[in-house]
C-alpha positions, 0 to 999 in steps of 0.5 A, a space after each residue: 849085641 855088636 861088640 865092634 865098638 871097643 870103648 862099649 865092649 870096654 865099659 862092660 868089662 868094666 861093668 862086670 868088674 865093678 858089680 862083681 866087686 861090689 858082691 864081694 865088698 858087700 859080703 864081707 860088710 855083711 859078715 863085719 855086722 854079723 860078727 858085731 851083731 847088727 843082723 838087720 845090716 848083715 841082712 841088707 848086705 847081703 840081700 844088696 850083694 846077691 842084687 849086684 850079682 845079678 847085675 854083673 850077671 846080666 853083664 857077662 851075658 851080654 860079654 859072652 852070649 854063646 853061654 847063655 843057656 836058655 833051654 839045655 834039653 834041647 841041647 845035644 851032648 855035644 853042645 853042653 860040652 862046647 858051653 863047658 868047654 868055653 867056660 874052663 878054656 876062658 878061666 883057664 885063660 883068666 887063671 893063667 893070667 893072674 899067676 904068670 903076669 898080674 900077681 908077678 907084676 902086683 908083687 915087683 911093684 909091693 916090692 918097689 914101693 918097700 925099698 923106694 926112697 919114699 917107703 925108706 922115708 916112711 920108716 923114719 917118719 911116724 907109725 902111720 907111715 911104718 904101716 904103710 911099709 908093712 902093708 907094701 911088705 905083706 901085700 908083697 907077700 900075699 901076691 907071691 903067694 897068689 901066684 901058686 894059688 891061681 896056677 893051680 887053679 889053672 891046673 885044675 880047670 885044664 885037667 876038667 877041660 881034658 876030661 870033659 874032652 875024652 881025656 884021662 884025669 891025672 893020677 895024683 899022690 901025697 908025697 910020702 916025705 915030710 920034707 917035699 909034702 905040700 899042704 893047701 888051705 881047704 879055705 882059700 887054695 894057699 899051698 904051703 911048701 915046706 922047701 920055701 916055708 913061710 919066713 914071712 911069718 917066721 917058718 924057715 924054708 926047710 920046716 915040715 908041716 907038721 913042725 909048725 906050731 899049732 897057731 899059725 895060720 894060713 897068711 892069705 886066709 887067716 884060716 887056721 893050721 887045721 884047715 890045710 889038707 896034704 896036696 895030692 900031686 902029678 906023679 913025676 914022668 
């Protein structure tokens, strides 16, 4: 299919971004009737969000034809790494954006329209109001914390491109010490440092993991402490 025309290259993106959030949107309705019990509804749902995945689907093929795969035994070793290649080199590309430039900039403006004269006002004005300020705080928050989510996803995929390529995979470690040992959310990828903590929801830079009490939990994910596993790290050059 000819690309050249921008607005139509753009409508796709488009596209694909809607259906994808429609996936997504619905799961989530889904799993809202499950847990009031309306298994009829979580079923429709579901079934509607594996239909838009197809249609989001449909759309990357047309984005992306070079990773349409349409009878791998007649690729050679090489080809299959190539496909793979571009697919680590493009969310590589998609990660790095969101952690260096979307989240940075998401969480500048959370933070502006907290202290903007606007959001000042709210605080004096009815409890609606005052939940939108803490809404603007928490998404503050939240995107801060996204952003050493999708660096390290970016990581990963950089190391599994460098492996699949010849390379060696890094050696990694758990931190020996309390004070420097990271944890991260087996649910969601948050990583919790214990030199920043988590003031937010009132753990004081400086707390050890293990030092948090038993019912916090994690603050993208609302998983629970018991889902965080030490983080293995680069060992330091």
């Amino acid at each position: 299919m000819n690309l050249s025309n921008f607005t139509t290259l753009q409508n796709l993106e488009a596209a694909f971004g809607g259906e994808s959030m429609a996936n997504r949107k619905y799961l989530f309705f889904a799993e809202v009737a499950r847990q009031l019990g309306f298994k009829d509804l979580a079923k429709l749902f579901k079934e509607t969000a594996e239909q838009e995945t197809e249609h989001a689907f449909a759309h990357f093929v047309l984005l992306h034809p070079e990773l349409v795969v349409e009878n791998p035994d007649a690729l050679t070793d090489e080809q299959k790494r190539e496909i793979m290649s571009r697919c680590l080199s493009l969310a590589i590309e998609g990660e790095t954006y969101e952690y260096t430039t979307m989240y940075p900039d998401f969480a500048a403006a959370a933070q502006r329209d907290r202290h903007n004269p606007a959001a000042e006002e709210f605080l004096k004005q009815v409890q609606e109001s005052t939940d939108h300020a803490n809404t603007f705080r928490e998404a503050a928050h939240r995107f801060g914390l996204l952003k050493s989510v999708e660096h390290y996803h970016a990581d990963r995929y950089a190391e599994a491109l460098e492996v699949l390529n010849g390379g060696q995979a890094t050696t990694k470690v758990v931190s020996t010490d309390p004070q420097t040992r990271k944890w991260i959310c087996r649910q969601c990828s948050m990583i919790y440092d214990p030199v920043a903590g988590d003031p937010d929801s009132g753990i004081a830079p400086g707390t050890p993991f293990e030092a948090i009490p038993d019912d916090w939990y994690c603050p993208i994910c609302g998983a629970s402490k018991k889902t965080f596993k030490p983080l293995e790290e680069k060992i330091a050059a």
